[in-house]
N, C-alpha and C positions, 0 to 999 in steps of 0.2 A: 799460184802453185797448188795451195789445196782446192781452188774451184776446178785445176783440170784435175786433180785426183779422187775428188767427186764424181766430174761427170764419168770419168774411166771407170769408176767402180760396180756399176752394173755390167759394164763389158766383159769386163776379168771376172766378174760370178759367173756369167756365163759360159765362157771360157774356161774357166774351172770345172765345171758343172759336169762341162761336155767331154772334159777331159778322162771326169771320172768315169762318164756314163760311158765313152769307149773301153776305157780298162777294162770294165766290171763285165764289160760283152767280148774280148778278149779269148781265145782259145786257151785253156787253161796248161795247155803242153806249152805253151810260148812263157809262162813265168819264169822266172829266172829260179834256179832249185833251192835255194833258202826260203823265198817268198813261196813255193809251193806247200814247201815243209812247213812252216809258221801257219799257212794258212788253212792247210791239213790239219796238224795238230790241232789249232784252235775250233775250229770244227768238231773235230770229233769229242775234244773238252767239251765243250754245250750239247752235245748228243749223250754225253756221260750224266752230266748236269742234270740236265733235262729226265734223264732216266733216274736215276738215285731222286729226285726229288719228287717224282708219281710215287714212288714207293716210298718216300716219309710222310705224302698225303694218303696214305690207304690206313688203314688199321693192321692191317696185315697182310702180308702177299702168301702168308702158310694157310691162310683159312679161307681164302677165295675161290671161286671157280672148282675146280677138280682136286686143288692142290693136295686133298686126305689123298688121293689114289694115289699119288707119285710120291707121299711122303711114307705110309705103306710098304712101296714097293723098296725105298732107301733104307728102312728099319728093318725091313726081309720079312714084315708082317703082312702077310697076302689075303690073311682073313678078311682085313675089307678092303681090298683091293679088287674091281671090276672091271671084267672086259667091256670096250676093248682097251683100258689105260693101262691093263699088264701085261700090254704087246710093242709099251715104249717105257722098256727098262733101262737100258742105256744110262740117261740124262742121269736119272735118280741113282744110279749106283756107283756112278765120279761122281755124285755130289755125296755122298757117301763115303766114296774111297779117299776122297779130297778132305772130310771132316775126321775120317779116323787118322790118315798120314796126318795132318796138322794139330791134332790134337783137339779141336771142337766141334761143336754141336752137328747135328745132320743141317738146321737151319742155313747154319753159317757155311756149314761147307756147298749149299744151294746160292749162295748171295755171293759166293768166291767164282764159282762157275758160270754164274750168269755175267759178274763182272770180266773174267776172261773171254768169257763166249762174245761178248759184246765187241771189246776191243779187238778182239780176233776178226770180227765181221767188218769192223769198221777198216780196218787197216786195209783188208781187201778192197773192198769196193773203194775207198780211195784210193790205192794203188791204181787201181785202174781209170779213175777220175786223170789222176796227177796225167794217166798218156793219152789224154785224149782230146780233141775237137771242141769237146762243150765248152761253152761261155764259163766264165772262170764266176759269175752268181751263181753256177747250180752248185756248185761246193757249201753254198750257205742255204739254198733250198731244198739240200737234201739232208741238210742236219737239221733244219728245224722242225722236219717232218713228226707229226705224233705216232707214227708209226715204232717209234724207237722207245717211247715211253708205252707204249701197248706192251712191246716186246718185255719189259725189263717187272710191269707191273705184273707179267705172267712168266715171273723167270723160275717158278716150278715146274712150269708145265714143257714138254719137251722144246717147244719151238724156238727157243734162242739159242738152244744146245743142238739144233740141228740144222738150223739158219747158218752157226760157225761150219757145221760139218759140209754145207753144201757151200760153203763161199771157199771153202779149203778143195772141193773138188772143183769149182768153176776156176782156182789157181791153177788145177793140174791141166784142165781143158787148154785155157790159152799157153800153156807151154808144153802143148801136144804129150803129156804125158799119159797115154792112154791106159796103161795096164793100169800102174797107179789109177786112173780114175775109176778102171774097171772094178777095183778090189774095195773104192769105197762104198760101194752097196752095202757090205758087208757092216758095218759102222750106221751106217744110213739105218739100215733094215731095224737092226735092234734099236734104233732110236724112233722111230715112226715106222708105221705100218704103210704109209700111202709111199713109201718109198717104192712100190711096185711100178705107181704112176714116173714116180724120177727114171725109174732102170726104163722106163717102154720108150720116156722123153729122150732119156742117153741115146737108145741102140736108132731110133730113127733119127734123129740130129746128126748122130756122130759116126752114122753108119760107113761112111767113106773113107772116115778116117779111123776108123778101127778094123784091126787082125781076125782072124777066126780064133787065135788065142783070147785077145781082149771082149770080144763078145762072151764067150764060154766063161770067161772068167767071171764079167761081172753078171751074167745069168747064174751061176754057180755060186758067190757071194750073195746074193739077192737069197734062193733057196739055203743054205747055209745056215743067213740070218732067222731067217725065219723058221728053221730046226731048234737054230736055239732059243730065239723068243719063246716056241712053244713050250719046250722043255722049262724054262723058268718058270711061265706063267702056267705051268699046272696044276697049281694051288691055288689059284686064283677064284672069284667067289665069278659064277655066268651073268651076264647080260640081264636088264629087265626083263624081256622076254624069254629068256632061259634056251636062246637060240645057238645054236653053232656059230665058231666065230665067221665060216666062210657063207654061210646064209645069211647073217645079220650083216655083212658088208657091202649084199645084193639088196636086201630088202629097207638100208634107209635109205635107197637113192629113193625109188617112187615115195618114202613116205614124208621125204625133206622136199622133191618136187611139189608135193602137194603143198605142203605146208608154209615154203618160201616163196614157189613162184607161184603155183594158184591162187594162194590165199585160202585153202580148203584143210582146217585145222584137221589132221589126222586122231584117228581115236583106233584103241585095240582093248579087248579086256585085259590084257597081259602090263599094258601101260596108259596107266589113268593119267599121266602127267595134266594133261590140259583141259581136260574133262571126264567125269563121273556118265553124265547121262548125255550121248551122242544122240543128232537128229535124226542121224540116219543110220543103219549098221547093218551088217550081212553075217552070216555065219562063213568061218574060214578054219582049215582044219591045218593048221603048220607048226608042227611040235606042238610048245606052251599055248601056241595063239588059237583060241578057238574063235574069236570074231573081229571082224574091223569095222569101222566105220566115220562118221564126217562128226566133229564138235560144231561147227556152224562155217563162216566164212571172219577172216581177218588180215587188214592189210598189214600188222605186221613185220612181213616178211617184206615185203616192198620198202618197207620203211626203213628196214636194216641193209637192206640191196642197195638202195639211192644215198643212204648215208654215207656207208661206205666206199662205194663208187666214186661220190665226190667230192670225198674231204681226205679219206684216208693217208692219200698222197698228192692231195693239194692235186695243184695243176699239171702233175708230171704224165699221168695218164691221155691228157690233151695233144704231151707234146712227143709224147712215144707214138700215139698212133699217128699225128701229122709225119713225121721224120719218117715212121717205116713205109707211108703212102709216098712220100716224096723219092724214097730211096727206090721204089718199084720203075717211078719212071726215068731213074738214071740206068737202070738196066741192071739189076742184081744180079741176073743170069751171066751177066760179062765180069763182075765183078771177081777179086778174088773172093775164095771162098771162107767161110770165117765160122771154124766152130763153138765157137764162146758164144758168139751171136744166135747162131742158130739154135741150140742149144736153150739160152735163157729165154728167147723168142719164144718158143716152142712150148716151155715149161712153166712161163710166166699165163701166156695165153690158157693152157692148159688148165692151171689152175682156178684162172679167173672165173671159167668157163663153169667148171665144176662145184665150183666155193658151196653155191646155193642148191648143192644137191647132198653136201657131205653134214650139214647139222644146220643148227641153227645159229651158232656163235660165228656171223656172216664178217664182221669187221676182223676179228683172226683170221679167219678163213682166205680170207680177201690177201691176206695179209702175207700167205705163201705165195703168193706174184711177184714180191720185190725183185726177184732179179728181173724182170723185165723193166724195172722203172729205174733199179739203182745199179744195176750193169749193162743191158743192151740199149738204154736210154744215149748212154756218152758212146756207144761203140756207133749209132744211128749218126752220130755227128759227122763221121768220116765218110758220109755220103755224100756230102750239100758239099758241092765245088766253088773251090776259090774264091772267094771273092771282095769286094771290096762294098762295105756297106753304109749307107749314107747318113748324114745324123738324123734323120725319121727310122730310120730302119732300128741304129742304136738306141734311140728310143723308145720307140714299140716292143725290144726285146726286156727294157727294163722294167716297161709298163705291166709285160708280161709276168716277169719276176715278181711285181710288187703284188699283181693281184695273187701270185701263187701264194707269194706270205701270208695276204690279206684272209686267203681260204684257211691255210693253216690256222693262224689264229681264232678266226670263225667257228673251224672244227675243234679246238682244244678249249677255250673259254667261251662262248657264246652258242654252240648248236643247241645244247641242252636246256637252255631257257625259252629256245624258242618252239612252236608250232610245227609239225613234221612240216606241213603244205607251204609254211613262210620261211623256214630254214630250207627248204628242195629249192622252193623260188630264187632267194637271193643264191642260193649255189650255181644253179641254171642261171642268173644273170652271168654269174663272174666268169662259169665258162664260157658262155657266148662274147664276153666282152672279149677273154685271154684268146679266143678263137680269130674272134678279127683282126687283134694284134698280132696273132702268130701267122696269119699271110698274109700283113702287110711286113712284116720281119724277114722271112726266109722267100717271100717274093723275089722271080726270078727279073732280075734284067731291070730293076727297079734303082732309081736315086744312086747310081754308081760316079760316088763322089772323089776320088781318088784321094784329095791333099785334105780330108774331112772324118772319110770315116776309116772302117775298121775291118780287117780280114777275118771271115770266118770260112769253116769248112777246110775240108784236105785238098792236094793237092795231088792226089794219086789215089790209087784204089784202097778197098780198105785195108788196114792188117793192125793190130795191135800187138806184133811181135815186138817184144823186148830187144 
């Protein structure tokens, strides 16, 4: 009796194993709604976690980064406040309104709104997790992202307060509320200035699905906002360069070009940041500027492009662009049409495109594409049809998952000790490994096991209507 429950006992591991390793590859819309909810929840608790505890390891999240200009603009003391940070009032003045209603500090009422903004954000994009196609692991690969402790470590700075305000428009999107969406430019704008880029991404994404009212509107709230930013920020102290705001929003693309993707350190007399005495320089007559020129050559900017590229969101950037190549040749054009999709597509790509043109703080930067990785990512799933996937196949997509972890952790405890050239390398191994996994995983017509493995993919065209 106990020599056969010996020999069984490597069987039944395995058989366990496999059992799990289907679940965990699972379509995450097939849990049953309590195990979504528990699993949700718990998620988003370690994404809280995770974020509260960057912020007990910093010294301060009020004396970092930019944080004087937005703390400034909360105390209504604009004296050292600089364009262009007093053109994203918004954030700082609920943190503000938040600390005088409750009775404390400007501080605290910033650490109350970051904590709401977060939860707000996470609730959506699980929402949208909970109805969807993706393997029921991205629910744990998208919390352990360090992308959430970036967010929370910079939760003075607008971006988590405007992260909530664009996951509160991408709710109005999939439930074709258009005016509503139209009107949140308006919110948008005084919260960040690049929301010009959001309102161009809305009107061609959602051009089909918007009125000549809803166009008008959200062009109209877009100008609006930016009547009143101006009006606030007119006490504001100018630019290094002592340039007009709408000049200086033209001239640091070439000079972030240069600087990120050349590698060609910019210099000006107006701003010594990087150098005193340049190799090279020219005379240039624009407002304050009267010369430009090169500090020398530095990679860098490379070095903050590749970092960020392959750590920032682990492996999820591998598995967005295989799914939207895969979805091209099911035939999108047949497809229904899907403006949430398009939309984050469009805005995500957009940003990415741009990141290393808009400054130098390229890992933030980078960091305005989440909706491509943590909403159009699960919406990408309801393209891969039906089917039935063999235990190699369920395996490859775990193998998949583990390396995604394996980068996270990489990128939050380990990049910084290592060598730019030996942390790029081992990153470039993981994706080419996660690469070969991911098309032996979503391989068509492959290992179709029936009494084995596990269904992935829709069974119809896409829609993620409620």
């Amino acid at each position: 009796m106990q020599r056969s429950f010996v020999s069984s006992l490597p069987l039944f591991i395995v058989k366990t194993a496999m059992a799990i390793v289907g679940a965990l590859n699972a379509p995450i819309r097939r849990m049953p709604a309590p195990q979504r909810l528990a699993a949700g929840v718990l998620a988003m608790l370690f994404c809280l976690f995770a974020a509260m505890h960057a912020i007990a390891g910093l010294e301060s999240v009020f004396v970092t980064g930019d944080a004087r200009f937005y703390l400034g603009i909360a105390t209504g003391d604009y004296s050292e406040v600089m364009q262009p940070f007093a053109l994203r009032p918004l954030g700082a003045m609920m943190a503000a309104a938040v600390g005088h209603l409750l009775h404390v500090s400007v501080e605290e009422g910033f650490v109350l709104e970051g904590t709401v903004s977060l939860v707000g954000l996470l609730m959506v994009i699980y929402s949208f997790l909970f109805h969807s196609s993706a393997p029921r692991w991205l629910l744990a690969a998208i919390a352990f992202l360090p992308f959430w402790s970036l967010l929370m470590k910079n939760l003075v700075l607008p971006d988590l307060w405007y992260a909530a305000l664009l996951a509160l428009l991408l709710l109005l999107l999939e439930h074709k509320q258009m005016l509503a969406a139209s009107l949140m430019m308006f919110p948008l704008m005084l919260s960040r200035e690049s929301t010009s880029l959001t309102l161009l991404c809305f009107l061609v994404a959602c051009w089909r699905w918007l009125r000549w009212r809803d166009r008008a509107m959200a062009v109209a709230s877009t100008f609006a906002g930016e009547a009143v930013v101006q009006k606030l920020a007119r006490h504001a102290q100018p630019n290094f360069e002592h340039l007009p705001a709408a000049i200086y929003m033209i001239v640091k693309v070439p000079w972030n070009l240069a600087n990120n993707v050349l590698g060609l350190v910019p210099w000006s007399d107006a701003n010594q940041n990087f150098c005193s005495a340049p190799v090279w320089k020219m005379p240039l007559h624009l407002y304050s500027v009267h010369a430009i020129g090169i500090c020398g050559f530095s990679s860098l900017g490379w070095m903050k492009i590749s970092q960020a590229t392959l750590n920032e969101f682990g492996l999820l950037p591998l598995l967005t662009a295989y799914l939207w190549w895969r979805q091209r040749k099911v035939g999108y054009s047949q497809a229904r049409p899907n403006v949430l999709l398009r939309f984050t597509l469009l805005l995500g790509v957009a940003s990415l495109v741009l990141a290393p043109l808009l400054g130098t703080w390229i890992s933030r930067l980078m960091g305005y594409a989440w909706p491509l990785y943590l909403v159009a990512l699960p919406l990408l799933f309801e393209f891969l049809p039906r089917r039935i996937l063999s235990r190699g196949q369920n395996l490859a997509a775990i193998g998949f998952f583990s390396l995604h972890m394996f980068l996270v952790w990489f990128a939050i405890y380990e990049a910084y000790r290592w060598i730019w050239t030996i942390g790029v390398a081992i990153e470039l191994a993981v994706w080419s490994a996660g690469f070969f996994l991911l098309r032996y995983w979503l391989a068509d017509g492959r290992g179709m096991v029936a009494d084995s493995g596990h269904e992935v993919g829709a069974a119809s065209l896409p829609s993620v209507a409620r």
